[in-house]
C-alpha positions as CSV (number, residue, x, y, z in Angstrom):
1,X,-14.7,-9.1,-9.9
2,X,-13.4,-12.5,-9.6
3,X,-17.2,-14.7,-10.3
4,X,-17.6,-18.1,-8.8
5,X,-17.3,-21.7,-10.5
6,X,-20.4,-23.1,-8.9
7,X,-23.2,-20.1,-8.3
8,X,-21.7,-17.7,-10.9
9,X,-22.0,-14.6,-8.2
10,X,-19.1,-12.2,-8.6
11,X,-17.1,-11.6,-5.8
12,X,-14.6,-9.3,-4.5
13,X,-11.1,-9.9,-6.5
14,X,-9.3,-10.7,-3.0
15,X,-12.1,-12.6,-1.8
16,X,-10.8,-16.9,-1.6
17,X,-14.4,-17.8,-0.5
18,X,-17.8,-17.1,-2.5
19,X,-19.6,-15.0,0.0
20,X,-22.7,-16.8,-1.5
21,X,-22.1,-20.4,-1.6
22,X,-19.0,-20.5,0.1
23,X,-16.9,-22.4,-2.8
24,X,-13.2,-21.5,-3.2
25,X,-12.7,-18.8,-5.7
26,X,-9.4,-19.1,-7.6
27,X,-7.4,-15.9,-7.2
28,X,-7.4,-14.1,-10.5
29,X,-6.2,-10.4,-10.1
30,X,-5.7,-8.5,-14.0
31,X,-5.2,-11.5,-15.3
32,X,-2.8,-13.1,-13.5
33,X,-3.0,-15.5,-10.5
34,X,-2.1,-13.9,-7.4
35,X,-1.2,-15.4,-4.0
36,X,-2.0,-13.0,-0.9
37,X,-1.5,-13.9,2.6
38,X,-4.4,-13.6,5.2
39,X,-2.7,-10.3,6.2
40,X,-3.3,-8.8,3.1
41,X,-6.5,-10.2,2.3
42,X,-7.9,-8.5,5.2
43,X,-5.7,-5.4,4.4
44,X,-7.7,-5.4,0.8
45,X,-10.8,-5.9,2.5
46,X,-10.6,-3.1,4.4
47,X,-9.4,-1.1,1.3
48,X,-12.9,-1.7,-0.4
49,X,-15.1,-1.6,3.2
50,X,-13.7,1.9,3.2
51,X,-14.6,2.9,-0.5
52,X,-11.5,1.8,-2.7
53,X,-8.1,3.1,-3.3
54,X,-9.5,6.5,-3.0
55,X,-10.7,6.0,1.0
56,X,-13.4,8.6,0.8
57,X,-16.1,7.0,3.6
58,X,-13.0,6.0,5.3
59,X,-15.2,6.6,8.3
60,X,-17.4,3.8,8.1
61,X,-14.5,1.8,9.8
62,X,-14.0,1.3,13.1
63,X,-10.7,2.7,14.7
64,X,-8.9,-0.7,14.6
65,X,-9.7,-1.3,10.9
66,X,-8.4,2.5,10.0
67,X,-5.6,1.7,11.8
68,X,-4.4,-1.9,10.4
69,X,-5.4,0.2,7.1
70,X,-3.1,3.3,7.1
71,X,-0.3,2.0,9.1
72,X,2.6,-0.7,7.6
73,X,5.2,-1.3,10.1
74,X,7.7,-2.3,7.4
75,X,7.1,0.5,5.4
76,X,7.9,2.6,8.3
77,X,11.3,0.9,8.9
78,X,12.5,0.5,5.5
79,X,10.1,3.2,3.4
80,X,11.4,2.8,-0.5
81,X,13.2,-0.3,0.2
82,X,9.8,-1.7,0.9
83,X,7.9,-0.5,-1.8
84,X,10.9,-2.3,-4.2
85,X,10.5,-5.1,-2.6
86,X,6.7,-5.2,-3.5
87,X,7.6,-4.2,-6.8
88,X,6.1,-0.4,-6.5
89,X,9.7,0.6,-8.0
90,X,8.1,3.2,-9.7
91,X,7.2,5.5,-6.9
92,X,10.1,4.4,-4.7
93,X,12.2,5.6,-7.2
94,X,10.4,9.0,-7.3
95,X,10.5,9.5,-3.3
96,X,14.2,8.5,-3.4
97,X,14.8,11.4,-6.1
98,X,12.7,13.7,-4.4
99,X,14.5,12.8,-0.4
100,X,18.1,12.5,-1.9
101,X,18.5,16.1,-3.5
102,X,16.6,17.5,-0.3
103,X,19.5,16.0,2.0
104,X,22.5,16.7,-0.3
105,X,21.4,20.2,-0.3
106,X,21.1,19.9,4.0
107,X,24.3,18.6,4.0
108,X,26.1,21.4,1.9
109,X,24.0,24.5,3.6
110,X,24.9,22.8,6.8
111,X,28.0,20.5,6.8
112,X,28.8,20.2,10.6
113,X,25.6,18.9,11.6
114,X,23.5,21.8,12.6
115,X,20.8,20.7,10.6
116,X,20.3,17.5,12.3
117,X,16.9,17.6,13.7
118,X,15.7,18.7,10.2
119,X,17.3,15.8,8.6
120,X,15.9,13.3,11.0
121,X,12.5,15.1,10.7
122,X,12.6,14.8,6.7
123,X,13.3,11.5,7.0
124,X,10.5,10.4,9.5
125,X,8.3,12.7,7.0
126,X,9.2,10.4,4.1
127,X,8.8,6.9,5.8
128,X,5.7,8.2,7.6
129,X,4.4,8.5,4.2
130,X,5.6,5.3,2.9
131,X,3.8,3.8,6.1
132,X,0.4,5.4,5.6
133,X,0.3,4.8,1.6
134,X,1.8,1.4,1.6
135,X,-1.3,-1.0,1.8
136,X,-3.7,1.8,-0.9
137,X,-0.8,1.8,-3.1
138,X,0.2,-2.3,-3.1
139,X,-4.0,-2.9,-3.6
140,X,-3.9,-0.3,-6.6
141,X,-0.7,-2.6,-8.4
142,X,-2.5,-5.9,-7.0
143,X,-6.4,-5.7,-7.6
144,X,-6.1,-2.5,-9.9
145,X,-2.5,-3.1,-12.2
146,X,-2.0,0.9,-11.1
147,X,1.9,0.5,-10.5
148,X,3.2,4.1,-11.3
149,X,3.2,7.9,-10.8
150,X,4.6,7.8,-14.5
């Protein structure tokens, strides 16, 4: 809880207003000043509207919200490439260990390409994942200082 200057009300940690007296809050996430764009504030808003990194009343969001909240764009396109470029090397590194082996052993059962539709469809799996996790797993490292499956 990041608490304001002037009323002394805590306030969410991604919160740059005082939802009291309307004062600018400075941004102090585990310690550390943080600056996050208007995209992810309202991304991290959403996070705790719907119950926290765990999502369990997910459904007291309307479709829109649940939408902007499970779905990254870049994280689709680019999967562990953008989670190191958050910094979430950590689990990027784990689904690149856990994707590579899974192709290399495609490509030696099935050299000539008669695997290809289950090589694409591993590969939409993994960035699928990486799209619907992205935004939960960069407000755990942000607001939380979770940054790891190990």
């Amino acid at each position: 809880m990041s608490t304001c200057q002037q009323c002394g009300i805590g306030n969410l940690p991604t919160r740059a207003i005082c939802t009291t007296c309307g004062a600018n809050i400075p941004q102090m996430v585990s310690g550390k000043e943080v600056e996050l764009s208007a995209l992810w504030r309202i991304r991290f808003d959403l996070v705790e509207k719907a119950g926290g990194p765990t999502l369990p009343p997910v459904k007291q969001l309307r479709l829109g919200e649940c939408f902007r909240l499970v779905c990254n764009f870049w994280a689709l396109l680019f999967g562990p490439f953008y989670y190191l470029a958050k910094g979430m090397w950590r689990k990027a590194l784990v689904a690149a260990f856990i994707g590579l082996p899974l192709m290399f052993l495609i490509n030696v059962l099935a050299p000539h390409s008669e695997l290809e539709l289950l090589k694409f469809s591993i590969n939409t799996v993994i960035n699928v994942w990486f799209a619907v996790h992205a935004n939960v797993n960069y407000y755990k490292k942000v607001v939380l200082g979770d940054n790891g499956w190990w």
